[in-house]
N, C-alpha and C positions, 0 to 999 in steps of 0.2 A: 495215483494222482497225476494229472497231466498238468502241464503246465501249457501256457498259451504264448509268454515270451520267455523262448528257451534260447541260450548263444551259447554252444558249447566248443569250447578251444579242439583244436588237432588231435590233442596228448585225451581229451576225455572222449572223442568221436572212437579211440579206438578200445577205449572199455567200455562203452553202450554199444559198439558192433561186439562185442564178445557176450553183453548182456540180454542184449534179444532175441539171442538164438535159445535162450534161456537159463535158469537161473545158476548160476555158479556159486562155487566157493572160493575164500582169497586163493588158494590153492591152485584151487584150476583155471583164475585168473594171471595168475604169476606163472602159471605153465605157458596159456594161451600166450598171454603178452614178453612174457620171455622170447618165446620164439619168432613171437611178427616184428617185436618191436625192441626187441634187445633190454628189456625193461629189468633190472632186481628186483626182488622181495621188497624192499625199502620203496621202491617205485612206487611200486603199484597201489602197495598199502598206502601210502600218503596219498595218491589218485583218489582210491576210493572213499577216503577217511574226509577229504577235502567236499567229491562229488555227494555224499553221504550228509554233509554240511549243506549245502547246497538244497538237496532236496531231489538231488537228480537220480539215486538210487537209495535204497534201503535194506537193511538184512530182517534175517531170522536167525535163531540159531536154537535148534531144534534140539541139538547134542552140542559139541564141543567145537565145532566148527560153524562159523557164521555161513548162512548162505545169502546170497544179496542179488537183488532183482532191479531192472531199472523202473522207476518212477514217468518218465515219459519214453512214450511210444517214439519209435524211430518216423512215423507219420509225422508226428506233432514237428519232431527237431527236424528235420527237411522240411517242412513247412516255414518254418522260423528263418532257416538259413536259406530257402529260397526268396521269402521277405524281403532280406537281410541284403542278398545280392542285388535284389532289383532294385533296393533303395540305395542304396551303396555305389552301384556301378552302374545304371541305368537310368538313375532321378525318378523311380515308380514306371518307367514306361516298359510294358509288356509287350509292345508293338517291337521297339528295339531291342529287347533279348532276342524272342524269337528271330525279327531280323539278321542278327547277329549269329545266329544259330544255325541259321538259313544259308548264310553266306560264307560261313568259315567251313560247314561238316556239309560232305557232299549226302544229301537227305536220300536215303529210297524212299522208291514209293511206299514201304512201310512205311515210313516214318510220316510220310505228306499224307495217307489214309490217314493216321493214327493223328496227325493234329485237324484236319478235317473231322472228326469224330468230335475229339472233344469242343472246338467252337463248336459244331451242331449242339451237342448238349448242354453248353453254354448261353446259347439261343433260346433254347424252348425252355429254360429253367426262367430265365428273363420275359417269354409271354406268358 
């Protein structure tokens, strides 16, 4: 199930990067997140149990151990939190991040193709 307004805090961006990679058990989440994030047992379960509330992920549990999947695509929640910035830091102008973007990170020419690309496709989506 995706969601369309998703804000998800620091503490949950780092169990949905554990969840996308696919599906885990609390287990191998309190492995994962022990070691990136110094997190206990107690952590993480109340993370998930909270995120699970939410609607942001969901289990199975097939035998004795729950397995739990995320509910939104890491597409969708970067979508949201790019939103999120531009309304937030920007006032909706797209001109000014990119600006901003422009002027703080010295861009390669990778990078000036690759946003030349996407206006082009921007363009003819619009004629």
């Amino acid at each position: 199930m995706e969601k369309e307004l998703v804000s998800l805090s620091p503490s949950e961006w780092r169990v949905m990067e554990a969840l996308w990679t696919g599906p885990k058990t609390l287990m191998e989440l309190v492995r994962i997140l022990g070691d990136s994030a110094g997190w206990a047992k107690s952590t993480v379960t109340t993370m998930v149990r909270r995120m699970e509330e939410k609607g942001l992920v969901t289990h199975e549990q097939p035998d004795r151990a729950k397995i739990f999947y995320p509910t939104v695509s890491r597409e969708v929640a970067a979508a949201a939190e790019t939103d999120s910035l531009l309304r937030r830091a920007y006032h909706g102008s797209l001109g000014l991040l990119v600006n901003t973007f422009a002027e703080r990170k010295n861009l390669s020419q990778k990078d000036i193709d690759d946003l030349y690309a996407v206006l082009r496709k921007a363009e003819e989506r619009r004629l």
